[in-house]
Structures are given as C-alpha cells and as structure tokens.
C-alpha positions as CSV (number, residue, x, y, z in Angstrom):
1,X,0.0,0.0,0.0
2,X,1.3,3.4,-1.2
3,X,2.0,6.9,1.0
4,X,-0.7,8.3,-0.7
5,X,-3.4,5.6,0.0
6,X,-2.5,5.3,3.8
7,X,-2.8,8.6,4.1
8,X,-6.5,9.0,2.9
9,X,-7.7,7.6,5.8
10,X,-10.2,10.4,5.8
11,X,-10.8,10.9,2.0
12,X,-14.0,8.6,1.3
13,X,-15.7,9.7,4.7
14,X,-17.4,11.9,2.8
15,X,-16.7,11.5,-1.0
16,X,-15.3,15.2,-2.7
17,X,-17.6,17.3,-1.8
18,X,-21.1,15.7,-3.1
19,X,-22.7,15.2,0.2
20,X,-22.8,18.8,0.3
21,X,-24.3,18.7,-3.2
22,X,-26.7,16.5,-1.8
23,X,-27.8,17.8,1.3
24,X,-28.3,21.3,-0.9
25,X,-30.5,19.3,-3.9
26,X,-32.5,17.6,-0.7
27,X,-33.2,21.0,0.8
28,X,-34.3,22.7,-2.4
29,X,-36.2,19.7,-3.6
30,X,-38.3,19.5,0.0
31,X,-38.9,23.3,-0.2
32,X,-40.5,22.9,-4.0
33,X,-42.9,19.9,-2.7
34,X,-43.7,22.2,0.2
35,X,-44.8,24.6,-1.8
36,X,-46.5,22.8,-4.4
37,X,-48.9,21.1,-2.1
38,X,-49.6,24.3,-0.5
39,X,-51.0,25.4,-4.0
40,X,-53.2,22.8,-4.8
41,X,-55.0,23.7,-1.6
42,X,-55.0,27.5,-2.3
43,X,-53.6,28.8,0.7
44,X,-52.8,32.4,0.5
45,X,-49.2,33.5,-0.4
46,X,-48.3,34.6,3.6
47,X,-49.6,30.7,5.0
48,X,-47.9,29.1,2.6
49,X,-44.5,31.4,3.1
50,X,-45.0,30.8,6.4
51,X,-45.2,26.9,6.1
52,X,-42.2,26.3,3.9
53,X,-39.9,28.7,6.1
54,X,-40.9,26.5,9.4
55,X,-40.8,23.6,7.5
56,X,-37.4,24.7,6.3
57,X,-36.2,25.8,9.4
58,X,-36.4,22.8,11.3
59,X,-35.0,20.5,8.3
60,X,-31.9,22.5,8.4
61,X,-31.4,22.2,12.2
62,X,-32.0,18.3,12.2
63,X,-29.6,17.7,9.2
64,X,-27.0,20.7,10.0
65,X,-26.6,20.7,13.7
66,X,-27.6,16.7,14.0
67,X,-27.5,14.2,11.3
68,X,-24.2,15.7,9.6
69,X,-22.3,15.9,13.1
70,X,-23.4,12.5,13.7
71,X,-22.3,11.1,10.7
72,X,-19.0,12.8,11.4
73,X,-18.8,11.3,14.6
74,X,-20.6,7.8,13.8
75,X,-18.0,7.4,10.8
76,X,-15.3,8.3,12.8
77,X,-15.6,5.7,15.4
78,X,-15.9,3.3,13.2
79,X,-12.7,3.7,11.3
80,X,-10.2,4.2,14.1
81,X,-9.4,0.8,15.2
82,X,-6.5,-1.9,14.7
83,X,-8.9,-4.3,13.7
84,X,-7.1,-6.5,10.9
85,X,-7.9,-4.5,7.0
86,X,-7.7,-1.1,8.3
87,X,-5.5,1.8,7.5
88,X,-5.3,3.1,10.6
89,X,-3.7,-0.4,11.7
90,X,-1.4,-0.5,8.9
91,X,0.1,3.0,9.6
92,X,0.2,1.7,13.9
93,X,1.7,-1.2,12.7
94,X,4.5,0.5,10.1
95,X,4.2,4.3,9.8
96,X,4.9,4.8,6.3
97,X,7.7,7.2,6.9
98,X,10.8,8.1,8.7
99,X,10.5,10.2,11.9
100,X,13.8,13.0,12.1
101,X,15.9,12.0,14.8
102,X,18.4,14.5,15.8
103,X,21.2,14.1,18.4
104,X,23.3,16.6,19.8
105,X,26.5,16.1,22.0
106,X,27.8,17.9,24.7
107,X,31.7,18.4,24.4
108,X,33.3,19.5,27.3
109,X,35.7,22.3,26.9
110,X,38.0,21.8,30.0
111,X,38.2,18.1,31.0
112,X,41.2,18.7,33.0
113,X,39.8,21.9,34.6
114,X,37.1,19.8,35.7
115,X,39.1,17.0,36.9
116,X,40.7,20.1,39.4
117,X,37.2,20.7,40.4
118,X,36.1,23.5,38.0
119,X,32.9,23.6,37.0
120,X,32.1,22.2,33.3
121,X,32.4,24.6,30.5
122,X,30.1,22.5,27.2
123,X,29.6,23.5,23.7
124,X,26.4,21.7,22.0
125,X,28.0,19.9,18.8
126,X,25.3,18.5,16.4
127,X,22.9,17.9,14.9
128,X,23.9,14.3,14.0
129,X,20.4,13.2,11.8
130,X,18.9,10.0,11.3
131,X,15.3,8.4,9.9
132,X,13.9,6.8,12.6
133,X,11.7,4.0,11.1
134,X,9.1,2.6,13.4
135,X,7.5,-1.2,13.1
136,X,5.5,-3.7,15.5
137,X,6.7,-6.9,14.9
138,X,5.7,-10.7,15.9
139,X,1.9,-9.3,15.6
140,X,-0.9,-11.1,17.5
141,X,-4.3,-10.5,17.4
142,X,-6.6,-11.1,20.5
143,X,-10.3,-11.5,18.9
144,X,-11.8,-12.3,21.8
145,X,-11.1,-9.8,24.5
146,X,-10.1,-7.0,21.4
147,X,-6.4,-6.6,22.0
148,X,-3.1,-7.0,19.7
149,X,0.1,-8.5,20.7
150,X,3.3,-6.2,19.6
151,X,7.1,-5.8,20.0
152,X,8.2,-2.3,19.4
153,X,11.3,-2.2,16.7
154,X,13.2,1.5,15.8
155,X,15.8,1.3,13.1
156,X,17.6,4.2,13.2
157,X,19.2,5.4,9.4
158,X,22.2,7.9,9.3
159,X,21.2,11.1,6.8
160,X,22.3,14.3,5.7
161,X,19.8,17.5,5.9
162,X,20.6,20.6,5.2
163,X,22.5,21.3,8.7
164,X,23.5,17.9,9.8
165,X,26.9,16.7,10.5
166,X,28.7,13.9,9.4
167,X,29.4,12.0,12.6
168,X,33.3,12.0,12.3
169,X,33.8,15.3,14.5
170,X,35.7,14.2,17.5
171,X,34.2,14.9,20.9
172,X,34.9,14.8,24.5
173,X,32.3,13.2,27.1
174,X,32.5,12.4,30.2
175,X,33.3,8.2,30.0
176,X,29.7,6.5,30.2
177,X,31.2,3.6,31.4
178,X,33.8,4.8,34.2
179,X,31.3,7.3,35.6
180,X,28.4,4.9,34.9
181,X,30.7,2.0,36.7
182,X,31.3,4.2,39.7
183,X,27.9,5.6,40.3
184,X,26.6,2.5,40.0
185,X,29.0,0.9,42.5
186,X,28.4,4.1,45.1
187,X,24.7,3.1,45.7
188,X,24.7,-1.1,45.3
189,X,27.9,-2.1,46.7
190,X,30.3,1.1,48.3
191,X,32.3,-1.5,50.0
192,X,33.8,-2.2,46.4
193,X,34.7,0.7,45.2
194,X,38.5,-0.4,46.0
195,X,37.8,-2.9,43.8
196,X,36.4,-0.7,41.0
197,X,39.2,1.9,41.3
198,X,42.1,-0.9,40.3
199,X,39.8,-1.7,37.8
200,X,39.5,1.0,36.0
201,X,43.5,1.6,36.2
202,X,43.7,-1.7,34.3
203,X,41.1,-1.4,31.9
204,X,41.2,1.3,31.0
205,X,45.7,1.7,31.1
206,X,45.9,4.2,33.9
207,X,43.4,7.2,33.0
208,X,43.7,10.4,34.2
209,X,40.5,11.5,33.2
210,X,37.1,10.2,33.7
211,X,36.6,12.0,30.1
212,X,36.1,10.4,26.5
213,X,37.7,11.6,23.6
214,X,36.4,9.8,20.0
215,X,34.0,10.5,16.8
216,X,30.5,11.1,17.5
217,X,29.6,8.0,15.1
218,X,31.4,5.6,17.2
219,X,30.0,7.3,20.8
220,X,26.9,7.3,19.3
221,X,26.1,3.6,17.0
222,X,29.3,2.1,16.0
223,X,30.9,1.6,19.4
224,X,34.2,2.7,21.9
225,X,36.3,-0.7,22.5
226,X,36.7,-1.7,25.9
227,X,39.8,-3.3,26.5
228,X,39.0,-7.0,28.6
229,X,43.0,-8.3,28.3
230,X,43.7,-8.1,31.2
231,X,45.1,-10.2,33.8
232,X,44.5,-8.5,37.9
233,X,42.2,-9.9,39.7
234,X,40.1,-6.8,39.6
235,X,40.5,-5.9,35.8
236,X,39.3,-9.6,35.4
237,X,36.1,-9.8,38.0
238,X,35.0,-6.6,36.3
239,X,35.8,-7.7,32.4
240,X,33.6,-10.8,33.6
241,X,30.7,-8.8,34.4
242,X,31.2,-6.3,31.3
243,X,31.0,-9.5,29.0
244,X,27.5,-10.5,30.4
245,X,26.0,-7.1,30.2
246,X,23.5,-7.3,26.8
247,X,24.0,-3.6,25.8
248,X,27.5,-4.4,25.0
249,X,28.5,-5.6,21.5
250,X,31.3,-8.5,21.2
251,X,34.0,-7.5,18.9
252,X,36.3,-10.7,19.9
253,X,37.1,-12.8,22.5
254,X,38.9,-10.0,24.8
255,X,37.6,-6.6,23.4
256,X,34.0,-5.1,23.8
257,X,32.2,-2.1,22.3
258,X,29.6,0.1,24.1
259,X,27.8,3.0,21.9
260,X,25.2,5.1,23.6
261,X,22.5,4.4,21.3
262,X,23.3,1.3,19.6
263,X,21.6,-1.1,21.9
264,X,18.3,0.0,20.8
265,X,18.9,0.3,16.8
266,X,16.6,-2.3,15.4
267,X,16.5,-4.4,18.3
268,X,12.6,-5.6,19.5
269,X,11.4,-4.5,22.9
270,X,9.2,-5.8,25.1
271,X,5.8,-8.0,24.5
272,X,3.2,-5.2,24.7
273,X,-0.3,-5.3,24.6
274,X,-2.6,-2.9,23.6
275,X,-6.7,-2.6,23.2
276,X,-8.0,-2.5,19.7
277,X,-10.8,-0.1,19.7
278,X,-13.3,-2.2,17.7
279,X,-15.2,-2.5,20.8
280,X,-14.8,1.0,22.4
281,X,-12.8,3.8,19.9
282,X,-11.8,4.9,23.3
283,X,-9.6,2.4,24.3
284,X,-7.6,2.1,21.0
285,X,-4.1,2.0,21.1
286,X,-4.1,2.0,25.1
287,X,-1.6,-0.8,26.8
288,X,-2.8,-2.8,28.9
289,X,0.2,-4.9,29.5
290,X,3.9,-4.3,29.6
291,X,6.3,-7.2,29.6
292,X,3.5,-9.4,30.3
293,X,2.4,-7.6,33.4
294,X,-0.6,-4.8,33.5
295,X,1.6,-2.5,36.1
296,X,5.5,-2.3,36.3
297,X,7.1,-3.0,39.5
298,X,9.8,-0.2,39.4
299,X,8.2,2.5,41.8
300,X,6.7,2.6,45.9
301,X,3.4,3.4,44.7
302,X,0.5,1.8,42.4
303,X,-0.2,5.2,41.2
304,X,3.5,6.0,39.2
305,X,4.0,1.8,38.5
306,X,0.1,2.7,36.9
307,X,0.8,1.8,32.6
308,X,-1.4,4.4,31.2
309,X,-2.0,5.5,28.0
310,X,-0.7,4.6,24.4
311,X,2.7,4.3,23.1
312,X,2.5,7.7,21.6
313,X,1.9,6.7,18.4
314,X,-1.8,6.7,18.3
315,X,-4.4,8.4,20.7
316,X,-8.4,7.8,20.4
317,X,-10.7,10.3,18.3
318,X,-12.5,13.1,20.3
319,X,-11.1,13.6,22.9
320,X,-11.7,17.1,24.7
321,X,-8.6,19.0,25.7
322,X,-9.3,18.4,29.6
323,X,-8.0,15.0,29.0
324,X,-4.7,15.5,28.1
325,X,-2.7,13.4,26.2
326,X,-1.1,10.1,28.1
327,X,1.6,7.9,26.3
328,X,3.9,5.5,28.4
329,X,7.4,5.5,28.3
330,X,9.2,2.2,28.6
331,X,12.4,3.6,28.3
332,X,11.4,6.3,31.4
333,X,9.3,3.5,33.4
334,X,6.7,6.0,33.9
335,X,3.3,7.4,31.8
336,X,3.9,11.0,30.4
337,X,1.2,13.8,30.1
338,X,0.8,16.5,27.8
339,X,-1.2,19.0,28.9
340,X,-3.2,21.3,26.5
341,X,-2.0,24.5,25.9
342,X,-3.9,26.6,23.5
343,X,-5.5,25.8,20.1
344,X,-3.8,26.7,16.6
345,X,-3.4,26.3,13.3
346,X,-1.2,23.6,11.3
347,X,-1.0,24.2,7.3
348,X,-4.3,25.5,7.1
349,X,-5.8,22.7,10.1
350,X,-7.1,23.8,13.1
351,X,-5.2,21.3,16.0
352,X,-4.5,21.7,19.4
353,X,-1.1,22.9,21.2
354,X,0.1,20.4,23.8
355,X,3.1,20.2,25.9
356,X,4.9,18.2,28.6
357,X,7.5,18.5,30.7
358,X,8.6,15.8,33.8
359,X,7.2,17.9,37.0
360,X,8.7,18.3,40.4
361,X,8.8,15.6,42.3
362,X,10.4,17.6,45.1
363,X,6.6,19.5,45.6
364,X,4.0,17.6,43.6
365,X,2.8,15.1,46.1
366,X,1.4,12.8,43.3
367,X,5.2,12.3,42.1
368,X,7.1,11.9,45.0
369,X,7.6,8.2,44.5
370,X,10.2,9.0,41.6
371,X,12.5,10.1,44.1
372,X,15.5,8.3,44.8
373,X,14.8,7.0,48.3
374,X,11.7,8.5,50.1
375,X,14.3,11.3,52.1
376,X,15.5,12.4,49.2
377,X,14.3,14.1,45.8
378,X,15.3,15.7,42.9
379,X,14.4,19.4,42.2
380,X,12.2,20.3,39.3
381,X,12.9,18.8,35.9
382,X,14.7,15.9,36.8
383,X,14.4,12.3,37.3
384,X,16.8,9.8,38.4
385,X,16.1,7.0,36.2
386,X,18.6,4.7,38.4
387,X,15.2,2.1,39.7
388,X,13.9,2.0,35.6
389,X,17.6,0.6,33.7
390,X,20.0,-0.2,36.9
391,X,22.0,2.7,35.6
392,X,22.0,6.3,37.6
393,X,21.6,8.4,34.5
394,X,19.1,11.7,35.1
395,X,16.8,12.4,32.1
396,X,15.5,16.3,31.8
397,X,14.0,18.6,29.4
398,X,17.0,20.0,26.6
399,X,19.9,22.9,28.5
400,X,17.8,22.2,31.3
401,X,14.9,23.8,30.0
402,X,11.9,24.3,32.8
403,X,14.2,22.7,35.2
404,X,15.4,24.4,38.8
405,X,18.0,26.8,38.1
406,X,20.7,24.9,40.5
407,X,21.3,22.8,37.6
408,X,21.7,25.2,35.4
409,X,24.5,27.2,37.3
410,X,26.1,23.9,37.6
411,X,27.4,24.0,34.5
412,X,28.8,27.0,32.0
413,X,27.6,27.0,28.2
414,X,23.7,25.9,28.2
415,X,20.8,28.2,26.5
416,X,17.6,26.9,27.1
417,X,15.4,28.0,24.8
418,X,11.5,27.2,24.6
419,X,11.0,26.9,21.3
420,X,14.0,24.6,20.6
421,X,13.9,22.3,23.9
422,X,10.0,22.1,24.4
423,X,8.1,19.1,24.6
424,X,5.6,20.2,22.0
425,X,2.5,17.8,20.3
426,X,-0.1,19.6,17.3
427,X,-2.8,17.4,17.8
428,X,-6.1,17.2,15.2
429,X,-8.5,16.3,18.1
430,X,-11.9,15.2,16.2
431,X,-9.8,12.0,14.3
432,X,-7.1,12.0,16.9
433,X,-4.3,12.4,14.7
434,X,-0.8,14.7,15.7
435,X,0.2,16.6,12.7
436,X,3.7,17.5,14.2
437,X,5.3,16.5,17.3
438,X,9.1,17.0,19.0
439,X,9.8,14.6,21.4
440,X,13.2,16.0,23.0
441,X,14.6,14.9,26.3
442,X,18.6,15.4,27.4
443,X,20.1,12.5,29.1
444,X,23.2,13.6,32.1
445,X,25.0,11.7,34.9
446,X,26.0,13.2,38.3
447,X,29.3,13.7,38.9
448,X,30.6,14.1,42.7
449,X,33.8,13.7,44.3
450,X,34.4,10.1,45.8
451,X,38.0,9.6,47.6
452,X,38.0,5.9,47.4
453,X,38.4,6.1,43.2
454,X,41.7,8.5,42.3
455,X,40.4,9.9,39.2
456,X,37.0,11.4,41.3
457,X,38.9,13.0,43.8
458,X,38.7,16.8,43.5
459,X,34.8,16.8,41.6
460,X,32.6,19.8,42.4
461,X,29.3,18.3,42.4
462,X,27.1,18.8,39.6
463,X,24.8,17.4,37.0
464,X,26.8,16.9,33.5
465,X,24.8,16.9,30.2
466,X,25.8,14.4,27.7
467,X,23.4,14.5,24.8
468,X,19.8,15.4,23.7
469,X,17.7,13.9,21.4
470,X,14.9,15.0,19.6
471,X,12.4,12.8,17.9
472,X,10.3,15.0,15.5
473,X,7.4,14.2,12.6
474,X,5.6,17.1,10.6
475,X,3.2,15.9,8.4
476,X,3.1,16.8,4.7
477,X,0.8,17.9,2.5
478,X,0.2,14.3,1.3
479,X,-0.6,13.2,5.0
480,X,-2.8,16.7,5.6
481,X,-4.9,16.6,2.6
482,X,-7.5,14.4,3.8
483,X,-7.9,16.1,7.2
484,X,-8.4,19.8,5.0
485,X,-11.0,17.9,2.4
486,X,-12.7,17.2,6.1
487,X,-12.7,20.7,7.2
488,X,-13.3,22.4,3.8
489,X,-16.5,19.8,3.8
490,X,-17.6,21.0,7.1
491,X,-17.0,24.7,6.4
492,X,-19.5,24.4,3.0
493,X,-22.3,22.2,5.3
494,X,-21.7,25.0,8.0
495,X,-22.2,27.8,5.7
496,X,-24.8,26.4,4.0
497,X,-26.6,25.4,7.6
498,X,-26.6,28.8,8.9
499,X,-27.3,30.5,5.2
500,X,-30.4,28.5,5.4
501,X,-31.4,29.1,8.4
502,X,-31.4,32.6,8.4
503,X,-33.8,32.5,5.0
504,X,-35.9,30.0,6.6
505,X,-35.8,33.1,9.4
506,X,-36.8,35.4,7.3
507,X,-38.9,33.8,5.4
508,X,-41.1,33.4,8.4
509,X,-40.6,37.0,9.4
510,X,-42.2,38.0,5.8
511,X,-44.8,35.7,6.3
512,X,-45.8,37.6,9.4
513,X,-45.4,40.4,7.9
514,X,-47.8,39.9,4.9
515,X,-50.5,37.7,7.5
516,X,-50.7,40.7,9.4
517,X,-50.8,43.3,6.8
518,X,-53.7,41.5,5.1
519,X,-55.3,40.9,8.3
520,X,-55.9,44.7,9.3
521,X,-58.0,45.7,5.9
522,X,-61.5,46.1,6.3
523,X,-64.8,46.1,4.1
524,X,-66.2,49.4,4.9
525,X,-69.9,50.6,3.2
526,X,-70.1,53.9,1.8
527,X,-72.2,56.0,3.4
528,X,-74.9,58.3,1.2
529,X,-75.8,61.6,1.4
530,X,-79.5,62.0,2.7
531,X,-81.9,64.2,0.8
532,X,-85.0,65.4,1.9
533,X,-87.2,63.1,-0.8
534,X,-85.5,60.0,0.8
535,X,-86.6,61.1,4.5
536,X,-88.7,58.0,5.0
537,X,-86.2,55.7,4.2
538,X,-83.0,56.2,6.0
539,X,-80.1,53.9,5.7
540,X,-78.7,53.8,9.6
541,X,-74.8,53.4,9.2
542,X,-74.7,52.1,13.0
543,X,-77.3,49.7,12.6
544,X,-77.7,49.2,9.1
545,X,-81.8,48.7,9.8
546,X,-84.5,50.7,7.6
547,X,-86.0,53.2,9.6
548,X,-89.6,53.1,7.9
549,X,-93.3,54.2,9.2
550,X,-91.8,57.4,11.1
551,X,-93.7,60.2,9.2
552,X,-92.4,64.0,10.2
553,X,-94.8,64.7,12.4
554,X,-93.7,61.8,14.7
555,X,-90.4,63.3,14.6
556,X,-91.1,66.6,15.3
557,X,-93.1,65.4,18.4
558,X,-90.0,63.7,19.4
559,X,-87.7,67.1,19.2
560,X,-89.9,68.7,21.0
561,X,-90.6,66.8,23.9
C-alpha cells in the first residue's frame, strides 16, 4: 500500500464534496414539494411562506446541527481501530515514513579543569540526523477480549539534511562507562569501590580523566572498544561482568564495544499489549500490559508503577482538551502527560497545542515516589532514572529547560530555549491524529567527588549533560490533505446550515409580515348623502336597519318633547 493511499484515511468519509451537493439538492427539492402542495390547496401567499420557512427551518437544524455531526462522529468511530484491514492499523503497525531524529553532544571544553574541580564549560556539537523508522513486529491478534500482541522495533538510518553533521567530528564526554561503573557501585555495593578503582587503572591503562575523547559516530552507534585483556584480579572480576552485560557488542574474545544508542537500533522491545478499539474507539491503542504484566514493578506506589496511556503513536478520536494526552514511556518507566496549551493552526488545520514536561517531584505530592529514596528528591525537571535501567543516569528537558536553576549554574555554556527544547505535540482532536510532534529529552549523569576512586577526587558536584535527542514528525501535504478535504466539507455544510437558516428566518418574518398586513383591511360601506325626498327611508350606518313608518310629524313630536 502506497503513502498516498494510507494517508486518505479520511478521503472517502465523505466522498469530494457531493454530500454537500446532496444535502443542498434535498433541501431545495423539500422546499419545492412544500410549496406545491400548498397550491393545490390554495392557501394564501403569507400561509404558505410561512409553512415552507418552518418547515425549512427545522429541516436545516435536524440535518445541520444533528444528522451531519453524527455522521462525522458515527463514521469516525468506526474507522479508528487496529482491527485486521484497516489503514489506521497499517500506519500503527508501520508508519509509512521516517520520523527525524536529531542528536546533539555535549563536548566538554576543559576536561582537565574539571578533573581540578572546576565547573564544566560545554559546547552543543550537532545535529547528528537520522530516519527513525518505526515497526511492531511478531503481531498477534486477541479477537476475543479485542487486544493485539506487539514488539516495538526503531531502526535508526544515518542522513544528511541541510545542517547535519557527518558523525566523524571528534568529541569529549565524560566516559559512560567509568562514571556509569562508579555511580553505580556508590549506591549497590560502596564497599567495592577499591575494587572498581584498580579496575579502572587496568582497563582502561591508567586514565587520568574520567573524560572520552572519540568520533561522534562511534560514541553514538558504531561503538568505543573496551579493553577485557587483562590479567588483575580486579580488571578480570569486572571484564567478567562487562562481558554478560547485553548492551554491549562482542568485537572478539577480549575486546568489547559500548555505543550510547546502539543497543536500541533495530532491536525488539518488550511483549506489549494494547486494546484494539473495535469495541470502544476509546480504548484504541491503550496498553494494557507491559512485559507481560498490567503494572511495572519499578516505583513505591501503584499510582506512578500505573501503565497508562498509548505508546505515543496513536491516541483515540474526540477527545476534549481536559484529558490530556497520556503515552507511556518504557524507556522512562513511567506514563507521560501533555497538557493542553492553546488551540492553533497547522498548514491550514485547526489542532491543538500540547506540551509536557517531567514535574517536580520535590513538591508535587502525586510524584514523589520518583525520588530516589523516600528522604531524598530531585528538584524540578529531573528524574533519576537509576530504579527503571540499573543505571544512575538523570533524564531532563533539553539545556535544562523548565528545570530548577541549580542545575543550570552547575554548568557553564547551556541556553535553554522554549522553542528549541520544548516538549511540543499539534494534535487534530476530532480524528485524533498529531500533525507535528518533537519529542526532545537530554540525558546527564551526576558527577561528585568520591576519595575511594583516584580519578574522582577533586569533583565539584554537579549534574553533567551528555546528549539530547529530539524525535520530530511534521506531516506533509500528502498526509494533511484528507484532514483539509474534512474541514473544507464542514466549512461548505456550515455555511450552508446557517445561510439557510437565516432564510428560513426570514422567510417566516415576511410571512408575518404579509398575514398581518392583510389581516388589518376592512370592508367598509359607503355612506350616502341623505336628501329630503329620501326622508322616509334612512339607511342607519350604525345599525344598518331601515327606519320606515316614522312620518315627520312623529319626529317633530320627538324634538320637541
């Protein structure tokens, strides 16, 4: 199936624009019926105005303000569901397109300053571009409780936009897996932190740095070798360890390769299921089980180890902006909410504006249990993600954007910047389709002095940025087209609604206006002059008897009494 037909999942709700014709021709043929059964029964012009304008009037009403929103709705409903032959489940299943994925690295300026306790000076280096391609695999439907069986898969393919950089500029991180190694250490085991420090000295050939130096390609996918020939005792006991981890690649026997985002290039994740929608457009797309379980068991509470929402890649049909929009996170352990922020336009659509960001779980009760132990808690913007991958990496918003300004002065060289670090989502609410998203989240490691490992003697404390990432999909005119055919449609039926409506209005008012009118002429008799030969018959205006067999004398009598 082509781009072009998965993206008219919208153009045959309401073929071109002939329901418009349609509901126009059924207006104007009612209105001449109307009126030609009012003239066979020769009703005056203002009754049978006056008919055809009511009759109008409420005709319009039931088929503009109820049928046609129905059918909207009705027709809606019924398409947005993974049941097997859809196009919406095609597009879940394999959007039809590469997302833009852009990474930027941190390099620090003044490794050895820092290792002297200065504070970190960074320039961002980047972007580095890829199309990120994303597929369900091993699908499984569920027929009888409505549910689909998935594994999520991301292949990630290196290009060059206008802007991008090749991936062989050399960069200097702090090491992921020294710092990672001793971080780790600090909160499982602190008792071996001898252990790790003669480790490192033989691993790694005496450092005297904790700091990286190598092309962003390798840091990034194609992998840093770690040295395993080695023969201490504590070079050996941590090699072993190192060789059993699965985000590390084998190059041989003796040597292994880490890379920061190779571990999840085109690798499956975990079993998720996820609720159809045949039965309930509500629930499509929602998970309802992760890894086999329908909660995680990562966090203290039931609340934040809750799996809510989708996988971000679909979200049900009318929903009202109150609701927010709720995707879960493997890779966080936690649901996300965007919030809505104000409504918009998007090439020529009218969407809504929604944005997240990762709270403060050092005031906002509701996340407390993301803190690291129940004493003590991050500031705003941050989250140990330490309980969710084994690993005591922080994730926050890009330059530390909405995060607490301690962080911040931390470090020397970050701009945060709401339009270029945002969390941002254009959503089409009515078919529940986002027209443009960026996904962008930074990814740092603390760094504090520890006297047991040499090359961490003299730290100043501080959060240290590595990279960002920012996952990003604006949607073409190809994809757009159908939801602008859906709008122009509704913009004619509206147009045409109130246009006849206010000539069924007045219509009626005319109607009134000519019942009345005709309503206040009378019939009035002339009256004639009386002369004096006519005396004995006297047409009485008031009365309109004949006044006969009153002769003058009679009257004269009468005068005078």
């Amino acid at each position: 199936m082509s781009p072009v037909k998965r993206s008219s999942i919208l153009s045959f709700i309401f073929p071109k624009a002939y329901l418009v014709r349609y509901v126009v021709d059924t207006i104007r043929r009612f209105y001449n019926l109307m009126v030609q059964s009012a003239t066979k029964i020769k009703m005056k012009l203002p009754v049978k105005l006056g008919i055809g304008s009511s009759v109008l009037f409420v005709f319009i009403v039931l088929v503009g303000f109820v049928v046609f929103p129905k059918m909207i709705t009705s027709k809606i409903k019924s398409m947005v569901n993974l049941k097997p032959g859809t196009e919406i489940r095609d597009m879940f299943l394999k959007i039809p397109f590469g997302l833009e994925f852009r990474v930027y690295i941190f390099n620090v300026t003044n490794p050895m300053e820092v290792q002297r306790g200065q504070a970190p000076s960074l320039k961002e280096v980047g972007p580095f571009c890829y199309e990120e391609w994303k597929e369900k695999v091993d699908v499984q439907d569920m027929e009888g409780d409505d549910t689909i069986l998935y594994n999520a898969k991301d292949t990630f393919i290196q290009v060059m936009w206008p802007g991008c950089l090749s991936g062989t500029e050399v960069v200097t991180i702090p090491h992921p897996m020294i710092l990672g190694m001793v971080n780790t250490v600090v909160i499982q085991k602190p008792g071996a932190l001898t252990l790790v420090n003669k480790a490192i000295k033989s691993i790694y050939s005496n450092p005297a740095s904790i700091f990286l130096t190598a092309k962003a390609n390798d840091i990034l996918f194609d992998g840093v070798i770690i040295n395993c020939d080695v023969k201490d005792f504590a070079g050996k006991a941590i090699c072993s360890q190192l060789k059993e981890a699965p985000t590390l690649r084998h190059v041989s026997e003796n040597e292994l390769a880490f890379a920061l985002l190779a571990p999840k290039n085109a690798t499956p994740g975990k079993r998720i299921k996820a609720a159809r929608g045949v039965n309930n457009f509500k629930d499509v797309g929602r998970i309802l089980e992760y890894d086999g379980v329908d909660k995680i068991d990562v966090w203290p509470t039931d609340e934040c180890n809750a799996i809510r929402g989708t996988d971000g890649t679909i979200f049900p049909p009318l929903l009202s902006e109150e609701e927010g929009l709720v995707s879960f996170a493997p890779d966080l352990c936690r649901s996300l909410v965007a919030e809505f922020q104000q409504k918009t336009k998007y090439d020529g659509i009218p969407v809504r504006k929604y944005s997240a960001t990762l709270g403060d779980m050092s005031k906002n009760e509701d996340e407390k249990c993301y803190c690291p132990t129940p004493e003590t808690c991050l500031k705003k913007g941050i989250m140990d993600l330490y309980k969710c991958i084994g690993v005591p990496i922080y994730v926050s918003l890009p330059h530390f954007y909405e995060t607490h300004e301690s962080y911040l002065k931390g470090v020397k060289g970050l701009r945060p910047d709401k339009s270029k670090h945002e969390i941002i989502i254009l959503f089409e609410g009515m078919t529940g389709g986002p027209v443009y998203a960026k996904k962008r989240l930074q990814f740092n490691m603390p760094l504090q002095a520890n006297p047991k490992v040499d090359i961490f003697n003299n730290f100043t404390e501080s959060v240290l940025p590595i990279f960002w990432v920012e996952e990003g999909v604006e949607l073409n005119n190809t994809f757009t087209k159908p939801l602008k055919d859906l709008f122009k449609i509704q913009k004619i039926v509206k147009i045409t609604t109130w246009t006849v409506l206010l000539g069924s209005l007045l219509g009626l008012s005319a109607a009134g206006y000519l019942f009345f009118k005709e309503s206040g002429t009378a019939d009035i008799t002339p009256v004639h002059k009386v002369h004096p030969s006519d005396s004995r018959k006297t047409i009485s205006t008031v009365s309109g008897n004949n006044l006969e067999g009153i002769d003058n004398h009679a009257m004269t009598k009468t005068d005078t009494d």
